[in-house]
N, C-alpha and C positions, 0 to 999 in steps of 0.2 A: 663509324657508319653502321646502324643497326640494318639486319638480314633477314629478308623474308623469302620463303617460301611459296609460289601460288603452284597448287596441281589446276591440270586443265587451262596453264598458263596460255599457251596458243588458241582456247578458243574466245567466242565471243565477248565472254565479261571477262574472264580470266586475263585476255592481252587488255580490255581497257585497266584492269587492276595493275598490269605491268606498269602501262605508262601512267599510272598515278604515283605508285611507290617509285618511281624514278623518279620524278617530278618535283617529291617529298625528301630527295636527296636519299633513301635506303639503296642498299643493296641486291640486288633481284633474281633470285632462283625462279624460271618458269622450267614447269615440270610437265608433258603431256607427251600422248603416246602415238597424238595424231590420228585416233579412231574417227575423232567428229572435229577435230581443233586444224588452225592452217598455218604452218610456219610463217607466212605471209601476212599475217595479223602480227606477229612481233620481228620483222626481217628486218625493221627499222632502229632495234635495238640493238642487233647484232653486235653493231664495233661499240658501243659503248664499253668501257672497263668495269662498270659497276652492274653489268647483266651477264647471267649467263641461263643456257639452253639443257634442259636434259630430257633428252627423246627417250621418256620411258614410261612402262606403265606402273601408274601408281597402287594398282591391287597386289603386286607382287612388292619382295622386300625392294626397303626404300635406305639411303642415306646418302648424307650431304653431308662432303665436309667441313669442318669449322662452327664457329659459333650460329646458332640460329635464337632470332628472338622472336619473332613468329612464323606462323603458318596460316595458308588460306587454302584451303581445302575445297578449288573450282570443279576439279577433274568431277564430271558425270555427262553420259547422252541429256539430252534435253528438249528433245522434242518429240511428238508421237512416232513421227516414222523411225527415228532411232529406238521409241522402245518395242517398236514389232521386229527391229531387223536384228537387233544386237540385245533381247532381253539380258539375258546371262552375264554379260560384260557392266550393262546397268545395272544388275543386284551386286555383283562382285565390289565395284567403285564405289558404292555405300555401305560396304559392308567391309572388306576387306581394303578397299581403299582408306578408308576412314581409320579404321583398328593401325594400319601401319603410322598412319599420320599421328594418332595420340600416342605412339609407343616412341615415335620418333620425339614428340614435342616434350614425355618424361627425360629422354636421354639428355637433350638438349637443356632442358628448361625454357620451353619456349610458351608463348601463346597462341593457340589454335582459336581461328576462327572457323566456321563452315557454311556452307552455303546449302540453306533448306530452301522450301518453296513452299507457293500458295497451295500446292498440291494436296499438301499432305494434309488439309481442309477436306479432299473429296470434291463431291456434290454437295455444298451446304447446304444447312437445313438453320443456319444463323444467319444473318445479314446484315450488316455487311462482318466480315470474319473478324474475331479480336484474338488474342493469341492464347487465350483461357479457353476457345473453343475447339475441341478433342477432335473435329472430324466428325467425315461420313464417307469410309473408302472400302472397296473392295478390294480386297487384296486377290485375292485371284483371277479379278478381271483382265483386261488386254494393260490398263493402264497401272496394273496395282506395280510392277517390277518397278517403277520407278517411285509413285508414289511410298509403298512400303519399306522401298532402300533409302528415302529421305528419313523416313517414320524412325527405323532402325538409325539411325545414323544420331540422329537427334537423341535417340535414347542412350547409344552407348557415348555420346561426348557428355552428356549430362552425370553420366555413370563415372566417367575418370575426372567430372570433375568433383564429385562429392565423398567417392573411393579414395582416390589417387592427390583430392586438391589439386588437381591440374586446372590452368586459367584457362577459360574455354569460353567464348562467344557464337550466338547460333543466331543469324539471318535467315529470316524467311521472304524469300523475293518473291514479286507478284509480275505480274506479266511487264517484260523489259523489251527496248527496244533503242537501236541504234546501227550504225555503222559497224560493219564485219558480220549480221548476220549473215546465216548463210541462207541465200535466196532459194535454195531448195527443201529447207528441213521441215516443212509442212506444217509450220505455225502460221497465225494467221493475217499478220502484218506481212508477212514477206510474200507468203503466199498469194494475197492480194496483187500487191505491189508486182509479183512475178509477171501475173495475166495481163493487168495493166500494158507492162512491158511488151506482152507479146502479143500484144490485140484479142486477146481471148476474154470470154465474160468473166467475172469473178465467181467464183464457187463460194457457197453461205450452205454450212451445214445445219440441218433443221429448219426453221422458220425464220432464225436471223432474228430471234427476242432475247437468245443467253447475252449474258454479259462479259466484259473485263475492262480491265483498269488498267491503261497502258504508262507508265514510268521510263521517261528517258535517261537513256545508260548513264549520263555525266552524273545526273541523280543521284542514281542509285547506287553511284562510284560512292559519292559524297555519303552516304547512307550510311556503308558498309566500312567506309575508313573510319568516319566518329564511331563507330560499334566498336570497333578493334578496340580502337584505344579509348573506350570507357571503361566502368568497372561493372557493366552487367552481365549476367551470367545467362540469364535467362531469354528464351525467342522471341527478337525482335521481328514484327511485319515491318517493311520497307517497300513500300509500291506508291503508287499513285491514285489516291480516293477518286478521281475524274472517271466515271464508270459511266460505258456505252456501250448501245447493243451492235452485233457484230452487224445487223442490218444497218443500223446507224453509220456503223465502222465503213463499211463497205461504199457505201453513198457518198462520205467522206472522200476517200482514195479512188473514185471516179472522178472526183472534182478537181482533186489533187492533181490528179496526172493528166486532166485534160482530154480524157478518152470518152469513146461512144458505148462504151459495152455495158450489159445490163448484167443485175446480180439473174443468177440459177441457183436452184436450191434442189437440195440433196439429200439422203436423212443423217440424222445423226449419230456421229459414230457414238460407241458402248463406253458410257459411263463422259461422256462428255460434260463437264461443268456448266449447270444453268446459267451461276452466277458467282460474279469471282467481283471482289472488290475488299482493300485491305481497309481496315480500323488502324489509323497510323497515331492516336493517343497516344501509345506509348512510346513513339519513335521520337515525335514531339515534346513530351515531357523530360523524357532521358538525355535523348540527344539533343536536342533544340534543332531537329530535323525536319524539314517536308520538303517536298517537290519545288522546283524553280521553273522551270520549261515546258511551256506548256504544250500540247499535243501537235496545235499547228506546224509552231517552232521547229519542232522535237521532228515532226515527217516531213516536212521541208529538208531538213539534213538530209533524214536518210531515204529520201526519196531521189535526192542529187546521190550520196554513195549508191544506189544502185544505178542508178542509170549511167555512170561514170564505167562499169564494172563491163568487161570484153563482151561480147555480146556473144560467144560460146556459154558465157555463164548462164546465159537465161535458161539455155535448153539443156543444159546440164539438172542428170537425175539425182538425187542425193544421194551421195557414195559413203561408203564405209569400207576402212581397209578391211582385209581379208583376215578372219580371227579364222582358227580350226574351230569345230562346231565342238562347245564347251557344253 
């Protein structure tokens, strides 16, 4: 039975990654420290014999015993308000998070994959993004701590593996969505879907013309498993080319939920992306990959997981455990 690795196993994508590679019959190390992830996303795996739990955090030293033949390298905050609340903890998880993960994957012999993002695009100034185009990011902006710890992250896995020859795969995911977000982390599917929930209008930050390309999670599972086990080295985009504006978005999940409330507009936060939409050529060519589920589909789910969800949760503020100020 081959073994894998996921940090940031308990959150979002991470537990869906759990129950794929269980699924696929491997072994399951989930690794997370529980800053932004919720035991309650993997408590279903608990009794299995082929899963196991390690509440730890992955910037500090890392090791698993026994054989390991991969790694997936989830652990990161991931949404704005995680990187105002927790910057420090964000740079550390791409920086130090990541260096422990290729040191572990040399010991092991293992295969690290990792998890980038559309982020590290910036505010483009290309359209729609292809994976040859470098970016347009501030790094010292509100948003750079996480864009720049993907940037860095990307560059030292590229560095072990042309150094070291270490097998190493890099994903860059575009805006995802599914069941286990978390309805408060101020992204803007959930965030919608929250007001919805609570008879409130929907907030549209700016004029409601930027764009994103929404890819449902089972997708983007499918995405990132053919990635693994290909032989490409290089950053794959992996999202969903179906690109609407968040006004559009918005009118959408009015309809959706049935509700009477109207969009408000607000300005827009600093360095906010006009426009996000992935070039998936080469996901297509490589992987024989694209998107299955279409949007309706895809918020039809998780429009029942949230409304399924206590109803404390709506008005629950987005939490972050208690780190000493680093």
């Amino acid at each position: 039975m081959k073994r894998v690795l996921i940090t940031g196993g308990a959150g979002f994508l991470g537990s869906h990654l759990c129950d794929r590679f269980i699924k696929e019959g491997y072994h399951v190390m989930a690794m997370d420290n529980l800053i932004t992830g919720d035991i309650r996303n993997i408590e279903h795996l608990f009794h299995l014999p082929n899963f196991e739990f390690y509440h730890h955090d992955v910037s500090k030293y890392i090791h698993v015993p026994g054989e390991l033949d991969y790694i997936l390298h989830f652990a990161s905050p991931a949404s704005p308000i995680d990187y105002l609340k927790i910057p420090i903890p964000t740079l550390k998880v791409g920086s130090l998070g990541i260096h422990n993960c290729l040191g572990l994957a040399r010991v092991k012999g293992a295969r690290v994959l990792i998890a980038s993002t559309s982020e590290i695009y910036g505010d483009p100034n290309v359209h729609p993004q292809p994976e040859e185009y470098w970016g347009n990011v501030n790094p010292v902006g509100p948003r750079g701590v996480y864009d720049e710890a993907k940037r860095f992250q990307e560059a030292i896995t590229m560095a072990y593996h042309t150094y070291h020859g270490l097998e190493t795969r890099i994903v860059r995911i575009f805006n995802t969505y599914g069941p286990r977000m978390r309805l408060n982390d101020g992204r803007v599917l959930p965030a919608f879907i929250g007001q919805a929930l609570r008879g409130e209008d929907l907030t549209v930050f700016g004029d409601g013309s930027q764009t994103r390309s929404f890819c449902y999670v089972d997708d983007l599972v499918e995405g990132i498993y053919r990635l693994l086990l290909s032989d490409y080295a290089y950053p794959v985009n992996i999202g969903n080319p179906s690109e609407i504006t968040i006004k559009e978005f918005g009118e959408e999940i009015i309809k959706l939920t049935g509700t009477t409330q109207q969009l408000i507009f607000k300005d827009l936060p600093t360095d906010d992306p006009k426009q996000r939409q992935p070039d998936i050529t080469k996901a297509k060519a490589i992987l024989g990959w694209e998107p299955k589920v279409s949007r309706a589909e895809g918020l039809k789910v998780t429009y029942d997981y949230f409304k399924s969800l206590p109803e404390e949760e709506l008005y629950k503020a987005a939490y972050h455990r208690e780190f000493v100020k680093q």
